[in-house]
Structure formats: C-alpha cells, structure tokens
Phi, psi and omega in degrees: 000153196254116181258072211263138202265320173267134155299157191217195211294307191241044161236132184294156167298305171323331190243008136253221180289311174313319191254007162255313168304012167265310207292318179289337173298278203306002145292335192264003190269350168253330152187184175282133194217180184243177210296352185281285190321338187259349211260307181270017144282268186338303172320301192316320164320118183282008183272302176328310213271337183275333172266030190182054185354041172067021153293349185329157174224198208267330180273333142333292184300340163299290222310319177280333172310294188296311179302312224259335221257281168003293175296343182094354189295301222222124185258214158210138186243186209286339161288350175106007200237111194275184179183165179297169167287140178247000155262000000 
C-alpha cells in the first residue's frame, strides 16, 4: 500500500492519510477509543474495506493518528485514550 498524505491521480482518497485521518475522526465521533480500539473499528468500516480492499495496516492508522494529533483535530488523555480535540 502507498501511503500518500493527499490523494493524487493514481492513490485513492480512502488510501491516503487525509482520507484515512477522516475515517478516523468518525470512529472517534461515536465515542473515544484507544489505538487498538481505532485501528479494529477503521477495519471494520465499510468505506475502508470497499475502498482499499482491507488492506489497511496498523502503520498507515499511526501515520494518520500523528496528521490529526499534528493538526490539532485530535487529543490524548492521561490513559492513552484519543478523542477530538476540545479547543
């Protein structure tokens, strides 16, 4: 898998970070989990699995954890457990 931080002609949105770090906000938009927990939710997702035939792997869901943390989208709490951000 090609890990691209924007899509381009020929990487999908779904397979890069910007398009994965979405997928990962709306797991965290139903409640707060920690990285085991977002990583087998993003599988689980049916947009992931049609688009990027369930290849995902565990270093891609860092790589997007780290844009959205980066960005400010996303906090960590003193347990290890992400969530949006609340400023």
């Amino acid at each position: 898998m090609i890990i691209q931080l924007l899509p381009q002609k020929h990487v999908r949105t779904s397979e890069s970070i910007l398009g994965l770090g979405a997928v990962v906000l709306k797991v965290l938009e139903q409640e707060q989990k920690d990285l085991d927990g977002i990583w087998s939710a993003v599988r689980e997702q049916e947009v992931v699995r049609r688009g990027i035939n369930g290849t995902i792997t565990l270093d891609a869901i860092v790589l997007a954890i780290d844009f959205l943390f980066a960005i400010g989208a996303v906090q960590m709490g003193q347990d290890g457990v992400l969530s949006y951000a609340t400023t």
